[in-house]
FIROKE-54996 format. One record per residue (C-alpha): x, y, z; residue in three letters. Coordinates in steps of 0.2 Angstrom, whole numbers, plus 5000, padded with zeros to 4 digits. Example, Ala and Ser with C-alpha at 12.3 -4.5 7.8 and 13.67 -1.06 7.14 Angstrom:
2
506249785039ALA/506849955036SER/
END
This chain:
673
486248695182UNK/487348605195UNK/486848455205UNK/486648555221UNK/485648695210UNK/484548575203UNK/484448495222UNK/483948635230UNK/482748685216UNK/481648555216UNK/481248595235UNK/480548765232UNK/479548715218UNK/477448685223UNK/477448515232UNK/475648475228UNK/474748485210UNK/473148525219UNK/473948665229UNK/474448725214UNK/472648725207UNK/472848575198UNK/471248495207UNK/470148625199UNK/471148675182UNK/471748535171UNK/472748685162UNK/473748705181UNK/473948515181UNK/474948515167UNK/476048645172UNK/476448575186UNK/476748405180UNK/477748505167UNK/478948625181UNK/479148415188UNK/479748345173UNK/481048485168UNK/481848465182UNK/481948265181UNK/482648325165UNK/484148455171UNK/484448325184UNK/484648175170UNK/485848305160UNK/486848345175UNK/487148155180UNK/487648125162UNK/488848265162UNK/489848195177UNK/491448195172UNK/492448125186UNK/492447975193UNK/490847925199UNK/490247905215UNK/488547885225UNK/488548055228UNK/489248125212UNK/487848015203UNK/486647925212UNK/486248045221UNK/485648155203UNK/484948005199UNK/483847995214UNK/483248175208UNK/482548095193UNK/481847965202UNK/481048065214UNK/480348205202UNK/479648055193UNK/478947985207UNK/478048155213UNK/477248195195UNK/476548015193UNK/475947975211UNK/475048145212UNK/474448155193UNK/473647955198UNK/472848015215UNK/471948165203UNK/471448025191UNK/470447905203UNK/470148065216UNK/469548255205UNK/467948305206UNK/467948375191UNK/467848245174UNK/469048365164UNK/470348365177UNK/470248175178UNK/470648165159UNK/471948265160UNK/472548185176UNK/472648015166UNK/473548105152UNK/474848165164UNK/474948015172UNK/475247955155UNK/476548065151UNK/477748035165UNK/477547815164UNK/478147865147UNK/479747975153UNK/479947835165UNK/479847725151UNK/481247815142UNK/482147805157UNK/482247625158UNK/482747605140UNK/484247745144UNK/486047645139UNK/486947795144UNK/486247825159UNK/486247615163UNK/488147655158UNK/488247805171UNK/487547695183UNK/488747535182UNK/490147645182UNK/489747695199UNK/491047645212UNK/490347575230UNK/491847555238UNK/491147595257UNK/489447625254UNK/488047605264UNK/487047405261UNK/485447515258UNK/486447595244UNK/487147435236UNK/485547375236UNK/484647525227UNK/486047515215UNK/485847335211UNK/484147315211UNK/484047465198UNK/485447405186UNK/484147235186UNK/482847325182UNK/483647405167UNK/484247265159UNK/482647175163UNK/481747335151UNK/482847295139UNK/484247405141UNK/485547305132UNK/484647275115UNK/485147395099UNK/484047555098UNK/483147515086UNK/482347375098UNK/482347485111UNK/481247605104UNK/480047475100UNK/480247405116UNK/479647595124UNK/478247595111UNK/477547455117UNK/477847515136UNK/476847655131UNK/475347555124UNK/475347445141UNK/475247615150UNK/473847695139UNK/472647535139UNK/473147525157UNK/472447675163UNK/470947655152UNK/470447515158UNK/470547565175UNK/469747725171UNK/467947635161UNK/468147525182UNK/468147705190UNK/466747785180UNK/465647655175UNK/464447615187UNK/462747555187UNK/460947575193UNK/459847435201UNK/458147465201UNK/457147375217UNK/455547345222UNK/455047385241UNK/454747195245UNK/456547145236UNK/457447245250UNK/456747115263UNK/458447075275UNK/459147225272UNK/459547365289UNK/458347485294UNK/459847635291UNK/460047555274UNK/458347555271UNK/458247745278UNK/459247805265UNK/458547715249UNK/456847765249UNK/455547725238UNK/454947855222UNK/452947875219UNK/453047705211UNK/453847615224UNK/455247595215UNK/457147605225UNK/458647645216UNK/460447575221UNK/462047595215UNK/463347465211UNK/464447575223UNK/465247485237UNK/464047535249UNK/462647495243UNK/463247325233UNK/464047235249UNK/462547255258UNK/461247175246UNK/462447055242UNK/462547005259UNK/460947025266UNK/459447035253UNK/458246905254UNK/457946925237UNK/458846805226UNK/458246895210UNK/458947075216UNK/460546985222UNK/460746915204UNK/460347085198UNK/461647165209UNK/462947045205UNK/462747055186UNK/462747225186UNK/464547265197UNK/465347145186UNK/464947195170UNK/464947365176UNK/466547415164UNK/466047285149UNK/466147255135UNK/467347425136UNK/468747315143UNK/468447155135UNK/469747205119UNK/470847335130UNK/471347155140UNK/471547065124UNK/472647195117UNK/473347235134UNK/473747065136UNK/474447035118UNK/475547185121UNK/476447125135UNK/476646975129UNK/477647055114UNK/478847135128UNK/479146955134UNK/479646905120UNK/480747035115UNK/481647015130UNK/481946825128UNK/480446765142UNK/479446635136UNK/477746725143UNK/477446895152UNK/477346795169UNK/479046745169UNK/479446935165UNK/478546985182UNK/479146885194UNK/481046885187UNK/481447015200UNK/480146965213UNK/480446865229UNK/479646715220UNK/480546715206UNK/479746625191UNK/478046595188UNK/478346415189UNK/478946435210UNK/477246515209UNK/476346385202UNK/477146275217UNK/476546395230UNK/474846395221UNK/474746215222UNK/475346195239UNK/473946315244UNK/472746215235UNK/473046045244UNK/473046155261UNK/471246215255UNK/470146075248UNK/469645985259UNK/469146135271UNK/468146225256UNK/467346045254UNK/466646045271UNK/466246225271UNK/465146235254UNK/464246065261UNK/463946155277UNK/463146295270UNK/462346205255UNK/461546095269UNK/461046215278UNK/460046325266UNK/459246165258UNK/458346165275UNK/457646325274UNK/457346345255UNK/456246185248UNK/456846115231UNK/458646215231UNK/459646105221UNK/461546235222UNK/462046395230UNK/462746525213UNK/464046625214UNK/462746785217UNK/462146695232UNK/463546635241UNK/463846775255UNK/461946775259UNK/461846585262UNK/463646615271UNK/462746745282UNK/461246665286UNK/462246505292UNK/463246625306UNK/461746655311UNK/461346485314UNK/462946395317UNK/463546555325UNK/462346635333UNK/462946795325UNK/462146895315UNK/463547025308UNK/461947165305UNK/462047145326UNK/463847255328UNK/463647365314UNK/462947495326UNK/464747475336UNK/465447535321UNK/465147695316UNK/466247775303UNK/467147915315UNK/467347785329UNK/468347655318UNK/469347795310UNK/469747845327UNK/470047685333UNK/471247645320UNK/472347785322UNK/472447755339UNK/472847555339UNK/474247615324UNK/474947755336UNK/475047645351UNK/475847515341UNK/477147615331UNK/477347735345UNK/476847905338UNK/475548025336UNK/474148075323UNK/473848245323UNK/472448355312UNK/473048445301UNK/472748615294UNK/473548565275UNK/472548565260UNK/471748415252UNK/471148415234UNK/469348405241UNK/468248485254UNK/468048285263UNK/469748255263UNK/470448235282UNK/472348265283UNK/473448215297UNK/475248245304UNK/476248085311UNK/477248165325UNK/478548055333UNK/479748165347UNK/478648315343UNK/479448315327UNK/478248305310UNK/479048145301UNK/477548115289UNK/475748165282UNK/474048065276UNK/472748105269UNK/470948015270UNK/469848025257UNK/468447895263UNK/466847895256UNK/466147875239UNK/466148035226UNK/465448025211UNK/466848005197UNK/467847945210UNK/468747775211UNK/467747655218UNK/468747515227UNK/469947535243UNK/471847575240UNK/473147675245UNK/474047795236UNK/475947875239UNK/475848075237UNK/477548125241UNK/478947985242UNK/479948025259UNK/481848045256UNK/482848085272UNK/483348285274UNK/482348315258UNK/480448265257UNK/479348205272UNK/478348035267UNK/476448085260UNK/475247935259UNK/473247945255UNK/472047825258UNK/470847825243UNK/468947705251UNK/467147705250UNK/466547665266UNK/464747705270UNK/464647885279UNK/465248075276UNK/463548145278UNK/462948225291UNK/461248125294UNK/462247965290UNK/463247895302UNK/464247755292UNK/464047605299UNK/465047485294UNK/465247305294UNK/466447195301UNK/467447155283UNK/467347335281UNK/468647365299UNK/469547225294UNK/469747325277UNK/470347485287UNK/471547405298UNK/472247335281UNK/472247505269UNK/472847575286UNK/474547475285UNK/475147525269UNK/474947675275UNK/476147665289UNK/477447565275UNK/477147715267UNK/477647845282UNK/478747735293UNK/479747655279UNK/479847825271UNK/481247885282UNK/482647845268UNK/484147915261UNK/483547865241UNK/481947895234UNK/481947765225UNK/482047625240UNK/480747725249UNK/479147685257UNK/478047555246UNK/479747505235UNK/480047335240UNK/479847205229UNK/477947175222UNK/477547025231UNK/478247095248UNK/476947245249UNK/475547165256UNK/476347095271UNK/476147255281UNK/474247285276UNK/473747095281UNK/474747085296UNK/473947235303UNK/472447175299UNK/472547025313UNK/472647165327UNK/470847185321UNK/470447015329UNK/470947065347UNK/469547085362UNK/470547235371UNK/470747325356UNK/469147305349UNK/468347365365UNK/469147535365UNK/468247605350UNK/466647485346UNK/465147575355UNK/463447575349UNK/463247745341UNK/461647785351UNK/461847725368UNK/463747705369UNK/463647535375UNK/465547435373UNK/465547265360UNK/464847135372UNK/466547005375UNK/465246875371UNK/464646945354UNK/466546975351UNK/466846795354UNK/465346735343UNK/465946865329UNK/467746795328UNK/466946595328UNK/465746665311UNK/467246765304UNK/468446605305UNK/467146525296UNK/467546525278UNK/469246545278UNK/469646395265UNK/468246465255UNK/469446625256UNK/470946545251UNK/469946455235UNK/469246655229UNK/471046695231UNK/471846535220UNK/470246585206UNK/470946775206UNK/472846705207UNK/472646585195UNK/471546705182UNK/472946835181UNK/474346705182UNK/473546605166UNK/473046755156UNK/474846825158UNK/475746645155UNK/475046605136UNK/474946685120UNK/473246795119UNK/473046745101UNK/471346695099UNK/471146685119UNK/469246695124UNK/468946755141UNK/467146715143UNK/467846545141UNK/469346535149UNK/468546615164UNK/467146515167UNK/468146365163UNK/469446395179UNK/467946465191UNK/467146295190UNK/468746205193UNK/469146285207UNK/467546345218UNK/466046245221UNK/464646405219UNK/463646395203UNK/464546515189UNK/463046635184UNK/462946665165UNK/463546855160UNK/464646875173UNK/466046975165UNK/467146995182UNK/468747015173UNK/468147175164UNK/468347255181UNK/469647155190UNK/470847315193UNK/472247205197UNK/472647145181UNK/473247315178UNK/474047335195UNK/474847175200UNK/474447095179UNK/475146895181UNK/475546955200UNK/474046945210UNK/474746785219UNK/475546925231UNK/473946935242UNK/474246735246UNK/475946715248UNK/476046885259UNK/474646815271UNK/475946665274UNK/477346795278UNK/476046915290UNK/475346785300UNK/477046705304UNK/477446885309UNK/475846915318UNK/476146745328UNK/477846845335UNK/476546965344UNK/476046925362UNK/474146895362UNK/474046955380UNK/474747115374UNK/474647135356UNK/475247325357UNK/476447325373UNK/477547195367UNK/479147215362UNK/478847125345UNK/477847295339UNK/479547385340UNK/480547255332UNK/479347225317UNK/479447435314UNK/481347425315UNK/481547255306UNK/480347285292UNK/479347455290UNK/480647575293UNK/481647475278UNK/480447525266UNK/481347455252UNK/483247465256UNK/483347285261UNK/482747135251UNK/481147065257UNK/481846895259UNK/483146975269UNK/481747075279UNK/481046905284UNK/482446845292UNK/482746975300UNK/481246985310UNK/480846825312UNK/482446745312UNK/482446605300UNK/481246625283UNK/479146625283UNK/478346435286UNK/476946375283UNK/476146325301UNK/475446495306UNK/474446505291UNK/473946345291UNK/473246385311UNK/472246505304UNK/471846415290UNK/471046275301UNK/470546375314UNK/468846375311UNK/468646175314UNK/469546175331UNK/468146205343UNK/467146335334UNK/466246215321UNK/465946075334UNK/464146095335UNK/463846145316UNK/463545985307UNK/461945955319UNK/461246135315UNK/461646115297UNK/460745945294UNK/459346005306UNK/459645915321UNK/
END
């Protein structure tokens, strides 16, 4: 088969599994993960039959083929996993999913197609095109691609036991949720439409899941300590003891790799082609963060521990179970806000639709509904239109399922490559909503999470423009890829914007400015507490992943670094890393959420706050950074749009935010004055 056969080929062939049946029929899955893989297959055969000289187009181009058939069977077979109604299809789904990270493996570990690849001659090519070239040629020898065979097949051996305890452990996250059960009086606090929905059985006795929306909102507003502590103990161990001895051996595993490959721990492995380099630069960052933090968190906890000793006699500490109801209660207080208060602006279909529309006015096109098939009746799909033209699709799959993932992600579906494929991103939430009597409302957090989800999915369109699959859409470097998400986050911050889609869902009434104004004073409240959550989580995946496993005890090594870094009492059979996803996802990695936050609000700072979505900073961030998708450096990306490389002063602005006016009054309320 020639390279243009094989091409053209792999356009006629069924672009979605699910269109193919593969949401229904595991049996459909696998054949059309199969029809996939044999052309990634022909397409690997023809690039190693080249015979010429090679050039891009002689060889990366067949490359890309593989790249981009691999890239279609896995993201699609991992959408099914977290998204298929059916159980069996999920299986299979993880066993496909499987099966490709294992031919992706044997790709990395492929001397003669690293050979094929460094003999390619660049000789006025595109920067895009170097880049893709060199940045692949790391990753192969980072895999391992210059040891003997016989290490090499160890080496994908091993990579296949990551991938197998990998998708394990996220699927015992995915399916093993909990019940509560509740007394009447224990859901004291809670809103009425909550309370609408959760009613009592003949013995007065309510039933919650540890699903996201009905665990944030007892966490947050309960009155009862004892259900809160019920809550919190049960979304935490939610996927134990399962996942307890998949990490151990997960961890031990990669571990191994390291070793092979001459790293002195896993972390060092992961950040070697990363923008921060080594775990020790992370380590720096970590502790620069920390100094910026301290003494903020210091005042905050004292704040709010103050402040609930007044109203609870005899309180000696606030636990970790009870730290976002104390946090609440002192809004209301310090605030005057209570965050129950806007949840009626926000109904589910009025955010969505607000979102789309701040995105569309920013990025300057059009979201359009779309007739396309989802993999499930609740599915909304979209057409981006820019010119009139199509130039990409999403799909939003929003509300909770049962079997379905349980967290807020987004997933590619179809990795864009210029003249070949149009970009295909999903957004994959449980947001309250999706029934008819129900209308969704969300929280504040819970906008702030949209607008965030919401701008991975534009990466994933706008940067999805490229020549090369494998530079497309969310392909920078792994610590660059939650700059888009956080920076568009800020936009949720905005009064205008705000007021063009929060109405009360019953009398249509706009966001007050003065409620908006007391919202954003309570939501800058906590931010070093913030930043401490995020060294905890940073810190856990970064240590787990920087020694040797052997004998490691997570119970142990868990509680140990919670009480060093956060001042809320540790509650006894918390088992949160059994279902911290991201140590799958992101493993020693998780430091990405931090270190991005630096880099998007240095770019959110380049906006005009009179005119957040008029400005011409909106077009030069789209050009500069989205529509680069990964054909540019990140570091390069930076300085591009912001002219020099991130600093540190607009995060520590917002960082600090919270104590320059809006706290002034505070320490009187919270010592009773």
């Amino acid at each position: 088969m020639s390279a243009a056969t094989i091409a053209a080929t792999a356009l006629t062939q069924d672009l979605h599994a699910w269109e193919a049946g593969g949401a229904a029929s595991g049996k459909a899955l696998t054949a059309w993960v199969d029809a996939r893989l044999a052309l990634h297959e022909a397409a690997l055969a023809a690039l190693l039959a080249v015979e010429e000289p090679r050039t891009p187009e002689n060889s990366l181009r067949l490359y890309d083929v593989v790249v981009e058939q691999l890239s279609l069977a896995g993201a699609q077979a991992g959408v099914l996993n977290s998204v298929a109604a059916d159980k069996g299809v999920r299986d299979q789904a993880q066993l496909e999913a499987q099966r490709v990270a294992m031919a992706a493996s044997g790709l990395s570990l492929n001397r003669a197609v690293y050979d094929a690849l460094s003999a390619i001659r660049l000789d006025g090519a595109s920067p895009a095109t170097k880049h893709y070239l060199e940045r692949t040629l790391l990753s192969y020898r980072l895999a391992g691609v210059d040891k003997d065979q016989a290490t090499r097949d160890h080496l994908q051996t091993l990579h296949e036991k990551t991938t197998r305890l990998s998708l394990e452990f996220a699927r015992n996250i995915q399916e093993g949720a909990k019940t509560v059960e509740a007394t009447t009086p224990e859901l004291d606090g809670l809103p009425a439409d909550y309370l609408a929905r959760h009613q009592p059985d003949a013995e007065g006795r309510v039933t919650l899941s540890t699903d996201q929306p009905d665990m944030q909102p007892v966490m947050t507003f309960a009155a009862s300590a004892a259900l809160r502590e019920r809550m919190f103990l049960a979304y935490n161990t939610r996927a134990y003891p399962a996942n307890q001895q998949i990490l151990l051996d997960l961890l031990a595993t990669r571990q191994e790799i390291a070793t092979i490959l001459g790293f002195r721990s896993w972390a060092d492995l992961a950040t070697a082609d990363q923008m921060m380099g080594s775990a020790a630069n992370v380590r720096t960052f970590l502790t620069r963060l920390d100094e910026a933090s301290r003494e903020g968190a210091h005042r905050e906890h004292e704040l709010v521990l103050n402040f609930a000793r007044q109203q609870q006699a005899g309180l000696e500490a606030i636990d970790i179970a009870s730290r976002g109801y104390w946090y609440e209660l002192f809004r209301r207080s310090a605030f005057d806000f209570d965050s129950q208060s806007v949840r009626p602006y926000f109904p589910y279909a009025q955010v969505e639709a607000g979102v789309l529309d701040t995105a569309a006015r920013l990025f300057k096109v059009e979201f359009r509904p779309s007739s396309a098939q989802g993999w499930d009746p609740s599915v909304s799909v979209f057409e981006v239109i820019e010119g009139g033209s199509v130039v990409g699709r999403f799909y939003l799959d929003m509300h909770p399922r049962e079997g379905k993932d349980k967290w807020f992600s987004a997933a590619p579906v179809v990795t864009g490559v210029r003249g070949r494929y149009l970009p295909e991103a999903a957004l994959i939430c449980n947001f309250p909503g999706g029934e008819a009597d129900d209308p969704g409302l969300l929280q504040y957090n819970d906008v702030v999470t949209f607008f965030h989800e919401f701008g991975h999915l534009m990466h994933a369109i706008l940067g999805g423009q490229t020549e090369w699959a494998g530079v497309s859409g969310f392909a920078t470097e792994g610590d660059f890829i939650e700059v888009p998400s956080q920076m568009l986050e800020e936009f949720f911050r905005d009064e205008k914007l705000l007021q063009s889609f929060a109405r009360h869902y019953q009398t249509g009434e706009v966001l007050p400015s003065e409620t908006i104004r007391k919202m954003k004073l309570a939501g800058s409240f906590g931010r070093a507490d913030w930043v401490r959550a995020q060294l905890y989580y940073t810190r856990l995946s970064l240590d787990l992943h920087d020694q040797d496993s052997a004998g490691l005890d997570l119970d142990t090594t868990t509680k140990r670094l919670y009480q060093s870094l956060q001042p809320w009492t540790w509650l006894e059979g918390n088992r949160m890393y059994a279902s911290f996803g991201h140590l799958t996802g992101y493993s020693s990695n998780y430091y990405t959420y931090a270190f991005d936050k630096v880099i998007a609000l240095d770019f959110f700072a380049q906006f005009d706050p009179a005119d957040l979505l008029g400005c011409d900073a909106g077009s030069r961030y789209r050009k500069a950074v989205l529509e680069q998708g990964g054909s540019k450096p990140g570091r390069t990306m930076v300085r591009d749009f912001l002219g020099r490389d991130e600093e540190f002063a607009a995060f520590s602005k917002w960082l600090h935010e919270e104590f320059e006016g809006g706290l002034i009054f505070t320490d009187a309320v919270a010592h009773g004055e």
